[in-house]
C-alpha positions as CSV (number, residue, x, y, z in Angstrom):
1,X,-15.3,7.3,-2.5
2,X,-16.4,3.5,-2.0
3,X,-16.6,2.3,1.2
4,X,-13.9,-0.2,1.3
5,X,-10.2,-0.9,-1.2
6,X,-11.3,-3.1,-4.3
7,X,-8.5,-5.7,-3.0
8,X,-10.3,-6.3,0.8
9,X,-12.3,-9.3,1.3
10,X,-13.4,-10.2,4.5
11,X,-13.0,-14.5,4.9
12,X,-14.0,-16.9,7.3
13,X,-12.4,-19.7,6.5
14,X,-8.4,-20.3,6.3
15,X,-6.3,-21.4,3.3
16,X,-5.7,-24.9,5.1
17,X,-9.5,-24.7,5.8
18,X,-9.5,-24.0,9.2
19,X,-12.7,-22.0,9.8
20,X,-12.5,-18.4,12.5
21,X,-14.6,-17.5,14.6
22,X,-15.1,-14.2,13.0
23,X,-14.1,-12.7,9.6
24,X,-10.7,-11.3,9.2
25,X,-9.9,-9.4,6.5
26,X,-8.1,-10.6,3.1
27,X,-5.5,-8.7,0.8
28,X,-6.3,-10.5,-2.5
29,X,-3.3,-7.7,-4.2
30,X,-0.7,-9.4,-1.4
31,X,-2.8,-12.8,-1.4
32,X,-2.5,-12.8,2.5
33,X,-4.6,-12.2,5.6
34,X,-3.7,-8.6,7.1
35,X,-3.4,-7.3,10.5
36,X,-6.7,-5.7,12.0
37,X,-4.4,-2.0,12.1
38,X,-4.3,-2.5,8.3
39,X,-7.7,-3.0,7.3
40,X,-8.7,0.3,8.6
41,X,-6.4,1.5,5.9
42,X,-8.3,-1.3,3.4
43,X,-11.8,0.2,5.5
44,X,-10.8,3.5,4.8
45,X,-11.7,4.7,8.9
46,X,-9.9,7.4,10.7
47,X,-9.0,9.5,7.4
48,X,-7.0,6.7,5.6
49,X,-7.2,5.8,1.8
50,X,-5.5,2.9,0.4
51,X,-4.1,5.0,-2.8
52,X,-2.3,7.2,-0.6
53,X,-1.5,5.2,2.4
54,X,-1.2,1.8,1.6
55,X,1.9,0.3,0.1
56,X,0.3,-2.9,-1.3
57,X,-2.4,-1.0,-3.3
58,X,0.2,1.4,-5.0
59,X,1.9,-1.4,-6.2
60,X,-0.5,-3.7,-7.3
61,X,-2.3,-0.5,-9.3
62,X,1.6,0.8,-10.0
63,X,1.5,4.5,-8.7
64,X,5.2,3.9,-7.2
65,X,5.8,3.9,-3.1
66,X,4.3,5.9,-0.5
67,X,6.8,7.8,1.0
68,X,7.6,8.2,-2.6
69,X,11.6,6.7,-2.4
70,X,11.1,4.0,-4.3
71,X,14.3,3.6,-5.6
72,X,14.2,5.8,-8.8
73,X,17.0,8.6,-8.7
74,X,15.2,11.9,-8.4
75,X,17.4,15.2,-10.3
76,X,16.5,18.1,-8.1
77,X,19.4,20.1,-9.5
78,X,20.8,20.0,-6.0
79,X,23.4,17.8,-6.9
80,X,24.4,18.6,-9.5
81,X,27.6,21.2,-9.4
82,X,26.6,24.6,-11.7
83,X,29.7,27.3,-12.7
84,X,32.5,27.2,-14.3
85,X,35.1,24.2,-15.7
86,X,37.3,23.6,-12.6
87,X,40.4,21.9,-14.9
């Protein structure tokens, strides 16, 4: 396991140009600065890892949602009725 998600950069300097103080970390799959709380995702601290807890890496490497609801209709036989023709 690396040490940090491919799609982490850490920048100093702002879109506009405005320079920080310190580095904050960069989403290049979202193309957007991320909260501190998400880059220990992107870090992979505290027993996190990016291809199973972060939504904007699934997506950009298309392995479907999280939580896995991502919309697609899943048959589990539950609902469908089984027996015999009720006419």
């Amino acid at each position: 396991m690396s040490d940090a998600c491919e799609f982490l950069e850490r920048r100093s300097v702002g879109d506009d140009g405005e320079s920080f103080e310190h580095e904050r970390p960069y989403c290049t799959a979202v193309e957007a600065f991320v909260q501190p709380m998400r880059a220990d995702i992107c870090a992979k601290r505290y027993g996190l890892d990016p291809e199973t807890d972060c939504e904007h890496y699934r997506e950009a490497k298309g392995l479907g949602s999280v939580t896995g609801l991502d919309g697609d209709a899943v048959d589990d036989g539950a609902s469908t009725p089984t027996g015999g023709d009720e006419s």
